[in-house]
C-alpha positions as a Markdown table, in Angstrom:
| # | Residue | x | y | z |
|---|---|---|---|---|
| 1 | Unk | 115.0 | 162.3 | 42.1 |
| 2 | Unk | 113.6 | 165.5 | 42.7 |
| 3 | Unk | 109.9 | 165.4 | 44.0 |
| 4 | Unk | 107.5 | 168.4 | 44.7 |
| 5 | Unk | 103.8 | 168.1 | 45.9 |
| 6 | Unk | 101.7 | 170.6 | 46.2 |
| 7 | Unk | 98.5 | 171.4 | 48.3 |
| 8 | Unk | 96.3 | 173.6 | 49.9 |
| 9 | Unk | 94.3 | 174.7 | 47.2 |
| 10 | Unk | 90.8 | 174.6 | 47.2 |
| 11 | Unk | 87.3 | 176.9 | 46.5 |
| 12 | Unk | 87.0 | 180.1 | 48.3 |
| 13 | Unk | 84.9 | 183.6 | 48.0 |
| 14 | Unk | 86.6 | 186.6 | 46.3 |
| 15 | Unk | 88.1 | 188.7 | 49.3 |
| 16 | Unk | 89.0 | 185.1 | 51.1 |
| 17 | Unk | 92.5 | 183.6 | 52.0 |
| 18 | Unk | 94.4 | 180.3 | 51.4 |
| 19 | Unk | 97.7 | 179.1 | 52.4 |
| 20 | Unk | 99.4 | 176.6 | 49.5 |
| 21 | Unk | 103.0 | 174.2 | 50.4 |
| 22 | Unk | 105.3 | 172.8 | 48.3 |
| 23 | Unk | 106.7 | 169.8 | 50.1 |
| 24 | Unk | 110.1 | 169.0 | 48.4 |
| 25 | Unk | 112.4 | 165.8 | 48.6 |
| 26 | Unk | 115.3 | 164.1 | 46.6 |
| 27 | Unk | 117.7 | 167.0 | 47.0 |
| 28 | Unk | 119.1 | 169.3 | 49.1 |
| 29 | Unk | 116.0 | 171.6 | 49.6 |
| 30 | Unk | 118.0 | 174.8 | 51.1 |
| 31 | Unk | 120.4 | 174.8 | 48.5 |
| 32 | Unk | 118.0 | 175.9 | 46.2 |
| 33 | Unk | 116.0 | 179.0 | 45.0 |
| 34 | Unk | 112.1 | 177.6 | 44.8 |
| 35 | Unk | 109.2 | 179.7 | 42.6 |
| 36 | Unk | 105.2 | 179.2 | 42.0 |
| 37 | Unk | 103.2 | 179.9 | 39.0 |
| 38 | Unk | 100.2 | 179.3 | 37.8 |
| 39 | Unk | 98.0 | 178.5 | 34.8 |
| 40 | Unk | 94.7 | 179.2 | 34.0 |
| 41 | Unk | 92.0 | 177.7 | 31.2 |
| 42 | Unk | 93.5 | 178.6 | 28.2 |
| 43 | Unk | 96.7 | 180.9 | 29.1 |
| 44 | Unk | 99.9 | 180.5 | 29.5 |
| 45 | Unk | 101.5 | 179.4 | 33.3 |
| 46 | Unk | 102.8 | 182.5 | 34.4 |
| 47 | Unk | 105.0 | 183.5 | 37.2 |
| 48 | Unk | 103.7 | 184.6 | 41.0 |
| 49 | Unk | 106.3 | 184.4 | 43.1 |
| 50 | Unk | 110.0 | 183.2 | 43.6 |
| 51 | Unk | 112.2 | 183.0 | 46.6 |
| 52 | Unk | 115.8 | 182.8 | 47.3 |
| 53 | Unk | 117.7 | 179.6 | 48.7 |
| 54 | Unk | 118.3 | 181.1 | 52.6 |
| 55 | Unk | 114.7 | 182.5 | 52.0 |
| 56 | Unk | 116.0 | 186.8 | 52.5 |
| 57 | Unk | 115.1 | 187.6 | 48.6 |
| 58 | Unk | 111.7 | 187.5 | 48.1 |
| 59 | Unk | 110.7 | 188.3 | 43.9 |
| 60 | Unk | 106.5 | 189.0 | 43.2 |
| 61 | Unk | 104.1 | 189.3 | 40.0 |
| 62 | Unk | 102.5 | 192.9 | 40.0 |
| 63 | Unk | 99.2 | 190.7 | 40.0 |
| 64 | Unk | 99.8 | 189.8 | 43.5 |
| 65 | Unk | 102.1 | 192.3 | 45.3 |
| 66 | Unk | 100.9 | 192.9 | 48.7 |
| 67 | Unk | 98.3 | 190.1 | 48.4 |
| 68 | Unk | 100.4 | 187.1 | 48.4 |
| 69 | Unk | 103.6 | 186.6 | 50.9 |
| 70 | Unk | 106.3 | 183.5 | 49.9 |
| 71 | Unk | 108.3 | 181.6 | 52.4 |
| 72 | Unk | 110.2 | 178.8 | 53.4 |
| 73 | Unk | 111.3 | 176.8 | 56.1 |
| 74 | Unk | 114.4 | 174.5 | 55.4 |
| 75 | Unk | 113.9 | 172.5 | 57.8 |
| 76 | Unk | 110.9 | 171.1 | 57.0 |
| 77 | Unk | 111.8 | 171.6 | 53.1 |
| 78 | Unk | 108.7 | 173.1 | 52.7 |
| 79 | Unk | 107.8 | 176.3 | 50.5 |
| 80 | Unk | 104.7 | 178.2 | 51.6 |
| 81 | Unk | 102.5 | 180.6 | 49.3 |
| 82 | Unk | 100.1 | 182.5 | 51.4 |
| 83 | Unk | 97.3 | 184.4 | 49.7 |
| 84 | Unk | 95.0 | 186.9 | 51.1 |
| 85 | Unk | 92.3 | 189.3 | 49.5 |
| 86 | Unk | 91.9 | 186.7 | 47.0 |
| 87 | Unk | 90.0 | 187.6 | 43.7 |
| 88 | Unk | 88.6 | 185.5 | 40.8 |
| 89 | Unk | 91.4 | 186.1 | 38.4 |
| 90 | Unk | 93.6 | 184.2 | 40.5 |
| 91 | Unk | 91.9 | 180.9 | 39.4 |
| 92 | Unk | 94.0 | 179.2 | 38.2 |
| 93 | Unk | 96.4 | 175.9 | 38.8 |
| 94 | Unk | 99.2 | 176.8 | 40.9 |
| 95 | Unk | 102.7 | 174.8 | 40.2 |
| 96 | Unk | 105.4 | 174.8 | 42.4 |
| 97 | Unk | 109.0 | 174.4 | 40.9 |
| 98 | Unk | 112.3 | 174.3 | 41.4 |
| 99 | Unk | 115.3 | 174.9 | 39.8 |
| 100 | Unk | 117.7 | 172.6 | 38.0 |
| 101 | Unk | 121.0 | 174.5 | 39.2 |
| 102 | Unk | 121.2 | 176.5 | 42.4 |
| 103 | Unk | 122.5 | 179.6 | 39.9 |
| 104 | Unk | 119.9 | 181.2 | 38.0 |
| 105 | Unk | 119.3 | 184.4 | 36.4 |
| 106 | Unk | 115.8 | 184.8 | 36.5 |
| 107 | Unk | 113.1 | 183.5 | 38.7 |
| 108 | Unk | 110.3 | 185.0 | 37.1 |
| 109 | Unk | 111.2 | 182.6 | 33.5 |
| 110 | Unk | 109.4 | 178.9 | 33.5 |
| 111 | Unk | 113.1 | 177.9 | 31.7 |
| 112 | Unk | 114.8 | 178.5 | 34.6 |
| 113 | Unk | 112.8 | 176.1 | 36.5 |
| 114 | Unk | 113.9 | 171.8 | 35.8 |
| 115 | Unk | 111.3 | 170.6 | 38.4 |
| 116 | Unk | 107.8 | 170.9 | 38.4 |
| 117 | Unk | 105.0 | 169.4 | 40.7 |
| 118 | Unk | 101.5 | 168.2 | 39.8 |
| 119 | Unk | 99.4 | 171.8 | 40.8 |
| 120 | Unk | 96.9 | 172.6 | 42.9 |
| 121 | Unk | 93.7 | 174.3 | 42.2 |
| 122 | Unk | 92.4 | 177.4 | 43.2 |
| 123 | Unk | 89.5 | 178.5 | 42.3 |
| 124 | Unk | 88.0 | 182.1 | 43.4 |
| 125 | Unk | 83.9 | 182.6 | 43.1 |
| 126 | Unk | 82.9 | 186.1 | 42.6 |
């Protein structure tokens, strides 16, 4: 059974960084593209960021190009969301997930995605 955990969220001050990770178990994690999104109060959980299963094709929200980096490392079968220049529309609950098949045809579409972990908050004072 697929499981994915989040953490790293926490409170920080507009202009601040964090550093999320997805640990992953019950499959095998580098066989597999892996994606975040996020929901806040009252909106829909949108996509952020998605990144290919040998980690070379990396796929971004306008929201958060050249703010946020994705990555993985295999061998830990661990996904990685850094965030930098953080502001306080980017509160929100961030979900890791991964998909059901290791062929999709779009990482940006919460369909695409069969495994979901709990979230993590982040929440971004002004």
């Amino acid at each position: 059974q697929v499981q994915l955990v989040e953490s790293g969220g926490g409170l920080v001050q507009a202009g601040g960084s964090l550093r999320l990770s997805c640990a992953a178990s019950g499959r095998t994690f580098s066989n597999y593209a892996m994606g975040w999104f996020r929901q806040a109060p009252g909106k829909e959980r949108e996509f952020v960021a998605a990144i290919s299963w040998t980690g070379a094709t990396t796929y971004y929200a306008d929201s958060v190009k050249g703010r946020f980096t994705i990555s993985r490392d295999n061998a830990k079968n661990t996904m990685y969301l850094q965030m930098i220049s953080l502001k306080p529309e980017d509160t929100a609950v961030y979900y890791c997930a991964a998909p059901g098949s290791p062929y999709i045809n779009s990482y940006s579409h919460t369909y695409e995605y069969g495994y979901w972990g709990r979230g993590t908050q982040v929440t971004v004072s002004s």
